[in-house]
N, C-alpha and C positions, 0 to 999 in steps of 0.2 A: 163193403157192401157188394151185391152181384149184382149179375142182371137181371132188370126187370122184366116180366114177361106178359105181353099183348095179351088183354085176355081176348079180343077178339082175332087172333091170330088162326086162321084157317088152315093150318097144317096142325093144329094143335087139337085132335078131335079127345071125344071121351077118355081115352087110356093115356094119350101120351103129355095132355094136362095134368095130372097129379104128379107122371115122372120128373116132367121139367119143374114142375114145384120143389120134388123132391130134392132134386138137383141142388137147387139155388136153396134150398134148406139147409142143406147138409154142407153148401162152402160158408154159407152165415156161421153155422155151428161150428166149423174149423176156424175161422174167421174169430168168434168170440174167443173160442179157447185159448188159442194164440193171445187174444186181450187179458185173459184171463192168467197167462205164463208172465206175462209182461210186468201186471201187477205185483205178482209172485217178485219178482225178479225186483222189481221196484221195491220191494217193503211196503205195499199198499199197505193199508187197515184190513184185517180180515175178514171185516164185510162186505167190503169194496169185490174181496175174491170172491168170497160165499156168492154176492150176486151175479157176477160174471160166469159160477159154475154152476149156479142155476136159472142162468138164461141159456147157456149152453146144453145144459140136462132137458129143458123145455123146446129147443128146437129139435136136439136130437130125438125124442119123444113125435115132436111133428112128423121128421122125415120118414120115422115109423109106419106112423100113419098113414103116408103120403104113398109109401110105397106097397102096404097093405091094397091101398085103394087104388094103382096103379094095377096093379096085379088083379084085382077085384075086375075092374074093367077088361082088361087083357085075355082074362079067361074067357070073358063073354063073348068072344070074338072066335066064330066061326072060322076054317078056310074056306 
């Protein structure tokens, strides 16, 4: 697991909240895969993988997101 992040944390304005979500998304998602080789390795049951590489398919899918909307805000941002 990562770190958690303040949501009320005041250097964290519009754009740079979704990146640090993305962030801490995207080490869960290495994080499980890793669970997920383990299993492999192990001779889990194939479901046991199956759901490991689709909670991993589901976060990376997030970090997607996370960083579509990071960028979303980023643009909106004047010099």
């Amino acid at each position: 697991m990562t770190k958690r992040i303040a949501h009320d944390d005041p250097r964290l304005n519009a754009h740079r909240m979704p990146m640090e979500l993305a962030t801490e998304t995207i080490l869960d998602c290495a994080s499980t895969a890793g669970q997920m080789q383990q299993a492999v390795a192990n001779r889990q049951p194939q479901s046991e993988i199956q759901r490991y590489r689709d909670l991993a398919r589901a976060k990376f899918e997030a970090y997607l997101d996370l960083m579509a909307e990071a960028g979303h805000h980023a643009g909106q941002i004047k010099p």
